[in-house]
N, C-alpha and C positions, 0 to 999 in steps of 0.2 A: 505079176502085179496087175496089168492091163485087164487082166483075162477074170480077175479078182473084181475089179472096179466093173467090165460089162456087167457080168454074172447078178452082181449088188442092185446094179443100176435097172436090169429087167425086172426084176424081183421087186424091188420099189414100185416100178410103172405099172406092175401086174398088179401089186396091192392095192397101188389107186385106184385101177380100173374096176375092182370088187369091190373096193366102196363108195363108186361112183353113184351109181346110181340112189342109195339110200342116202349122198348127200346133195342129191339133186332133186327131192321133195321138196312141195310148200311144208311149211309150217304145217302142224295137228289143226285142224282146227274144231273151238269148240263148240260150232254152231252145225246144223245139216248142210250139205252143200247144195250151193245158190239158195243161202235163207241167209237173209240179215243175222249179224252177228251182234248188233249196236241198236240202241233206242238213244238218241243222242250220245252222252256219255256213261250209257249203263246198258253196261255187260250184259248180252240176253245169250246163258248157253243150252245148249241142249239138256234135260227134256225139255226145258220153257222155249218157246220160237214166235218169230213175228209171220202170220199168213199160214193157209192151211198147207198143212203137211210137213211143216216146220218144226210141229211140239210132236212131245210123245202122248199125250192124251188134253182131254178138252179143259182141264185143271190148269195146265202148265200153260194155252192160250195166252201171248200179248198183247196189247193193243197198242203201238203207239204213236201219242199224240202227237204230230209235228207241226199242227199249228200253234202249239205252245211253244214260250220259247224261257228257258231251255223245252227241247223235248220231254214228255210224258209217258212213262209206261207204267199202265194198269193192268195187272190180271185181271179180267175179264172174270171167272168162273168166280170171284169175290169179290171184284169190285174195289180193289184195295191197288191205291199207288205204290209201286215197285221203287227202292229208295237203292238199291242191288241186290247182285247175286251173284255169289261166289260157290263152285261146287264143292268145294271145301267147307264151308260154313251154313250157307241157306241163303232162303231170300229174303231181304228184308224191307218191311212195305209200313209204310206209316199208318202206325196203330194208334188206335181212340185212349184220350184220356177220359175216365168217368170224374163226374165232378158234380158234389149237392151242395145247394150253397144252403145259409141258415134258415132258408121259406123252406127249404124240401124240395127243391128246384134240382134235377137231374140234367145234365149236358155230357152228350155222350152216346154213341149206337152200340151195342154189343157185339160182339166178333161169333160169330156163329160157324165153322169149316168142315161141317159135317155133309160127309157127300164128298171129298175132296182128300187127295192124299198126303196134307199139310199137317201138323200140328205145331202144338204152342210151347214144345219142353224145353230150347232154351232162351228162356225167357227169367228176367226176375219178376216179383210181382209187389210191387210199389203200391203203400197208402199213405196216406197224409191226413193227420187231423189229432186232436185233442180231447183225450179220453172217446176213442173209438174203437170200433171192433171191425176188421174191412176183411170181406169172404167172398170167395170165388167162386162163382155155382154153374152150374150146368144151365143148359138152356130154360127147363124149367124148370127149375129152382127147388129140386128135388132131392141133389146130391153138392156137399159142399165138397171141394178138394183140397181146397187149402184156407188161409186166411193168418191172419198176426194180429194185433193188437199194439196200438198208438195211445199213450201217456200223455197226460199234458207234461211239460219241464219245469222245471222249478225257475229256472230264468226268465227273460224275453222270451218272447214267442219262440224262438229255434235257435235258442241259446245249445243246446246240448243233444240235438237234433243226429249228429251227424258222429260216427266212431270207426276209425278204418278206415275211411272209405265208404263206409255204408251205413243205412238208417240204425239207430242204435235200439229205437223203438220209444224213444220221446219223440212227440211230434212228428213222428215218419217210423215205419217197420217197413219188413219187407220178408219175402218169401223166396229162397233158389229152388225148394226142391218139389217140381212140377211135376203130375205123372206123364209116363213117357206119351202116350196117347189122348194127350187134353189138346179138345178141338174147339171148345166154347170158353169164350169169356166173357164175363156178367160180372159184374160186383154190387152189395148190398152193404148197408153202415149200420150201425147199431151202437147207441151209448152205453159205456162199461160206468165204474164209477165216476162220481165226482160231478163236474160239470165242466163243459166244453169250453174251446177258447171264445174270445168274444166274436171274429168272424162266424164262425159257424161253419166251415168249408172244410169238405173233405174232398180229397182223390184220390184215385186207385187207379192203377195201368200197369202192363204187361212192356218190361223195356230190356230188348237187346242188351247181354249181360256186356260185352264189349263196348257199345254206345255210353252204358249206364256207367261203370267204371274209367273209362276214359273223359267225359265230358261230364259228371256230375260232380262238381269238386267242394262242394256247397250246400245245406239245406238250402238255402237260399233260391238257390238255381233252380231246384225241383218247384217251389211255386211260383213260377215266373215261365213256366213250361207253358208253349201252345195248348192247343186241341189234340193234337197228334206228336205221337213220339216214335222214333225206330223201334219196330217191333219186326223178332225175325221166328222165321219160317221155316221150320226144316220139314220135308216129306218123307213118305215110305212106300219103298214100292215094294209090291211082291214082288216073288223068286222066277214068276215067270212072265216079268215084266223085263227082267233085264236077265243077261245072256253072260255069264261069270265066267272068266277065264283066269283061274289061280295062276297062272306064268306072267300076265299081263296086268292084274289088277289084285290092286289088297282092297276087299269090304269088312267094315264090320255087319255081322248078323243080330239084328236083336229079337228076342220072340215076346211078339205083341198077340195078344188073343188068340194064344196056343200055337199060332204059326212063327217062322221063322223069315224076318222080313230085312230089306236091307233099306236104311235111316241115315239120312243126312246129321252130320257130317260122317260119313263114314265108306265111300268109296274114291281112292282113286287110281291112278296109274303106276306101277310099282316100277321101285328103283330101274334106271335106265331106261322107264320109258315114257309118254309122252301124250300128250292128245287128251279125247275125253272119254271117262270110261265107260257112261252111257253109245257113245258111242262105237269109240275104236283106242286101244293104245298102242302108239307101236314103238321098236325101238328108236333111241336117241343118240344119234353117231355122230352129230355136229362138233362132240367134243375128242370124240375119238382118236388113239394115242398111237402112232408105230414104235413099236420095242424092236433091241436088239433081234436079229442082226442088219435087218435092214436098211439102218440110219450111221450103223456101225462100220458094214463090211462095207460100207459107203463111202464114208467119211476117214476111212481109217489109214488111206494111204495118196 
């Protein structure tokens, strides 16, 4: 019995000592090491980094602001406030609302990410206005990719505005389906039939399908919107940008202009393991479990 219980008892303290080590790592982490990990309270992870040598190229650059308070981080290579960034979903940085009022008056810069490994697919693409036509064109206004069409309603102004959830297409439409590689947004207006509301005010904006769905519960709300709205961001990098290891990591592959590239949201660390896949993942033992007989021939007498 005695000779039962040592036997158990070694065998126990050997198996600790084999997972000793792999439970006496830090944390994955998912910044480079010695690079900021934070811009005040937003997540900055690899590729994106604060200070050179920190990113994976000049795109992914942060800046951030700490005389602002709260803290500020801008990508740099666009110029655009960083609102987060999750490697699961993208980054997301506050986007231009366009807005004409009834002079012809424009307010609004255009998102231009050409040069950059960003685009704009998931994104919805919101207008507002009364017997309008609101299209989404390329830089110079060559190629349209999308666009919907806004009715006046037979109510009050945004009486019947709103269905599901979403623009019905009186007084507000809206667009999901972006191509995967839209890097410019522009919007232009045009009257369809009839005649307009009395304001005269249209808008069009690209908004975070998550942001847009959770907090617009209202026409209402949509015209009462700032200058800026969450707009997110996913990138693409090529195949020999990042260093794939199918044991460690699941991506999705998508083929963007004949090549085969890998697109946010679509890489990360596969079951049991841990960290960031642009960087490293390894495994995850913190929760690791000893099975019979060790617990058994242990405890058993």
């Amino acid at each position: 019995m005695q000779v039962v219980k040592l036997v158990s008892h070694i065998s126990f303290l050997l198996l600790m000592l084999m997972f000793q080590p792999a439970l006496a790592q830090a944390p994955a982490g998912l910044a480079k090491p010695n690079c900021s990990d934070h811009c005040g309270n937003i997540s900055i992870p690899y590729p994106f980094g604060i200070g050179k040598y920190c990113y994976m190229a000049e795109s992914y650059d942060v800046e951030c602001d700490e005389t602002s308070k709260p803290p500020r981080a801008l990508l740099r290579s666009i110029k655009m406030e960083l609102v987060n960034i999750t490697l699961e979903r993208g980054a997301v940085v506050k986007g231009p609302v366009i807005s004409v009022d009834s002079s012809g008056r424009q307010e609004g810069v255009p998102v231009n990410l050409e040069g950059t490994p960003f685009t704009l697919f998931y994104n919805y693409f919101i207008a507002v206005g009364c017997n309008t036509r609101a299209s989404l064109w390329t830089k110079n206004g060559s190629t349209e990719h999308t666009g919907c069409d806004s009715i006046c309603s037979n109510g009050s102004s945004n009486s019947n505005m709103w269905l599901n959830g979403a623009c019905s297409g009186k007084d507000c439409c809206q667009d999901m389906y972006l191509p995967p590689s839209l890097q410019v947004f522009n919007s232009t207006f045009e009257l369809i039939e009839g005649k307009q509301g009395s304001d005269g005010r249209k808008l069009a904006f690209l908004a975070d399908m998550n942001w847009f769905d959770s907090k617009m519960k209202s026409p209402q709300e949509i015209n009462k919107l700032p200058s800026t709205v969450p707009m997110l961001l996913t990138w693409i990098l090529n195949n020999n940008s990042l260093t794939y290891n199918k044991d460690t990591m699941d991506c999705n592959f998508w083929q963007i202009n004949s090549t085969f590239d890998v697109m946010t949201p679509g890489c990360s660390c596969s079951k049991g393991y841990e960290g960031n896949p642009y960087l490293q993942c390894r495994g995850n033992f913190s929760h690791t479990k000893i099975y019979y007989p060790f617990f058994s021939y242990y405890s058993c007498c």
